[in-house]
C-alpha positions as CSV (number, residue, x, y, z in Angstrom):
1,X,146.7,97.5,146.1
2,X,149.7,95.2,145.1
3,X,151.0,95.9,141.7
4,X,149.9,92.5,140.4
5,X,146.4,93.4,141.0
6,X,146.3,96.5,139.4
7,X,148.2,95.0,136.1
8,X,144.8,92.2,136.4
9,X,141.8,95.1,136.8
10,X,143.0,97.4,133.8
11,X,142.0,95.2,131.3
12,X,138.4,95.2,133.4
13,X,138.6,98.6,133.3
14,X,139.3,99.4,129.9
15,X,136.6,96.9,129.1
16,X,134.3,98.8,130.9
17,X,135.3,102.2,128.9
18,X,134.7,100.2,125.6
19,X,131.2,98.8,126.7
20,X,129.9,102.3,128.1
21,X,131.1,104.3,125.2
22,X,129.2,101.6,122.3
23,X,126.6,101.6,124.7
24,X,126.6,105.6,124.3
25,X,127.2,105.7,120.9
26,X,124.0,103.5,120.2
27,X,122.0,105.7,122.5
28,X,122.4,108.7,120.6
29,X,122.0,107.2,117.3
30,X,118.7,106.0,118.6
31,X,117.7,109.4,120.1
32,X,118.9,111.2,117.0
33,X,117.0,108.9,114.7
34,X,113.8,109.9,117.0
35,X,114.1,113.3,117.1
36,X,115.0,113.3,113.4
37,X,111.5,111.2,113.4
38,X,112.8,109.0,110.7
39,X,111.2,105.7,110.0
40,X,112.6,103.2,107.7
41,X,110.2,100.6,106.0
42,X,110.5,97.4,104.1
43,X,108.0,96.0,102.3
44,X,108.1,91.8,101.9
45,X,106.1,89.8,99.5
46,X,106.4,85.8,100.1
47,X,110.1,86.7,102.6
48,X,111.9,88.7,99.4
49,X,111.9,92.5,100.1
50,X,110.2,94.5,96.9
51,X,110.5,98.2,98.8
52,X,112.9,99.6,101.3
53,X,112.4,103.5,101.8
54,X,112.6,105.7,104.9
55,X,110.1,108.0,105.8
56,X,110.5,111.5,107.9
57,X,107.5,113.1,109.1
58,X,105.3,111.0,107.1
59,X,107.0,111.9,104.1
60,X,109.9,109.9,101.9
61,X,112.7,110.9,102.4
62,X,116.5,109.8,101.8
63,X,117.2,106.0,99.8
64,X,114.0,104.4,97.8
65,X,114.9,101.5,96.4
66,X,112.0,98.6,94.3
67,X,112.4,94.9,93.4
68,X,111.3,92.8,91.8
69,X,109.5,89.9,93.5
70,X,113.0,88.0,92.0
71,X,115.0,89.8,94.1
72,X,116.0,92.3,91.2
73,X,116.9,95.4,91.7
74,X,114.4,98.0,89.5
75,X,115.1,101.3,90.8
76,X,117.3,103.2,92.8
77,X,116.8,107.3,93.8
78,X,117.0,109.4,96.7
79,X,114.1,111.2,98.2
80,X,113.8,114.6,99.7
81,X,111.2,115.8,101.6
82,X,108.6,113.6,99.8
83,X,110.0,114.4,96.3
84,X,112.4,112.8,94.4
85,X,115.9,114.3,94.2
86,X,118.2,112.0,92.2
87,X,118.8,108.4,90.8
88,X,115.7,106.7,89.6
89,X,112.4,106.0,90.6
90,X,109.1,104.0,89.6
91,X,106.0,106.5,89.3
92,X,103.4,103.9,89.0
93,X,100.6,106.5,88.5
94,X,101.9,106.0,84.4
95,X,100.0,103.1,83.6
96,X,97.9,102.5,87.4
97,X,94.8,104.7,86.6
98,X,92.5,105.7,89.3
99,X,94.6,105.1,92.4
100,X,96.6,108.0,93.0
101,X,96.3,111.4,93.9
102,X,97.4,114.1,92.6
103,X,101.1,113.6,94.2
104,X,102.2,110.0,92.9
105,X,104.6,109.6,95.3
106,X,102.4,110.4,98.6
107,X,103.1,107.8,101.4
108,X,100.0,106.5,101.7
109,X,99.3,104.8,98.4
110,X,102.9,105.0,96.7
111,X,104.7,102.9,99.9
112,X,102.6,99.8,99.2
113,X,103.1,96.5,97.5
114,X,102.8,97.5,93.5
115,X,105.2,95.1,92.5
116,X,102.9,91.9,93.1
117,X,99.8,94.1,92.0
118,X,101.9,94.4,88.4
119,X,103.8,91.2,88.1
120,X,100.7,88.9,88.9
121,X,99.1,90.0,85.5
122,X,102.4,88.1,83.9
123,X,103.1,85.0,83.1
124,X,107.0,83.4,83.4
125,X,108.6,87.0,81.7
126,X,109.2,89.7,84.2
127,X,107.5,92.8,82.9
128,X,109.1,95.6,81.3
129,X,109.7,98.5,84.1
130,X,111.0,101.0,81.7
131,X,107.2,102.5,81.6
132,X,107.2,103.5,85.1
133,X,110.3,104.9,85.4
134,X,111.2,108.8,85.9
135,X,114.6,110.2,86.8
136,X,116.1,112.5,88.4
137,X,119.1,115.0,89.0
138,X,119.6,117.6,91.4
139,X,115.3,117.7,92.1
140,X,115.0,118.1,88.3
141,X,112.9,115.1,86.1
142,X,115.1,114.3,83.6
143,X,113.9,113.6,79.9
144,X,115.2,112.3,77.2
């Protein structure tokens, strides 16, 4: 091979290294995210997101975060292991009677979309949040 060639195919080549090792790299994530069986979720009402939480093995786990259906941000809080660990959270069992179990943040009823259910019984005013709200440090509720 002449010299001039060689100089021409290394940048193919080192292409190639760069394109096989992302490719890698997204691989793993993928298989790591799978074998990790974690899930995240959004929830949309009308194209603006009111939830985004992650499940693993069914349960929440890791960044929970609620909106308001104006794009607001209302709560914050990390999940572990289906049980909130820090930052803040909405436990709309407070003022919803009737609709959840005895664990208010189980999957199958807390993951839904509560924040249409509660702002549809308003007018213009967004409602006031601060009733729902719980938080958290370090797995402990906090009180005031």
């Amino acid at each position: 091979m002449k010299n001039g060639n060689l100089y021409k195919s290394l940048p193919v080549f080192y292409l190639l290294i760069i394109l096989l090792t992302s490719l890698i790299t997204c691989t793993n994530n993928t298989k790591n995210n799978k074998m990790k069986n974690e899930n995240p979720h959004i929830i949309k009402n009308n194209n603006v997101i009111v939830l985004e939480y992650t499940l693993k093995n069914n349960k929440l786990n890791g960044v929970c975060k609620w909106y308001s259906l104006d794009g607001t941000l209302l709560t914050s809080g990390i999940f572990k292991d289906g049980k909130p660990y820090e930052g803040s959270f909405l436990n709309w069992s407070l003022k919803i009677q009737n609709i959840f179990k005895e664990d208010p943040y189980e999957t199958s009823v807390y993951c839904r979309d509560w924040v249409e259910f509660y702002e549809s019984g308003f007018d213009s005013n967004l409602p006031d949040y601060n009733e729902f709200m719980e938080f958290y440090q370090n797995g402990a509720k906090k009180t005031n």
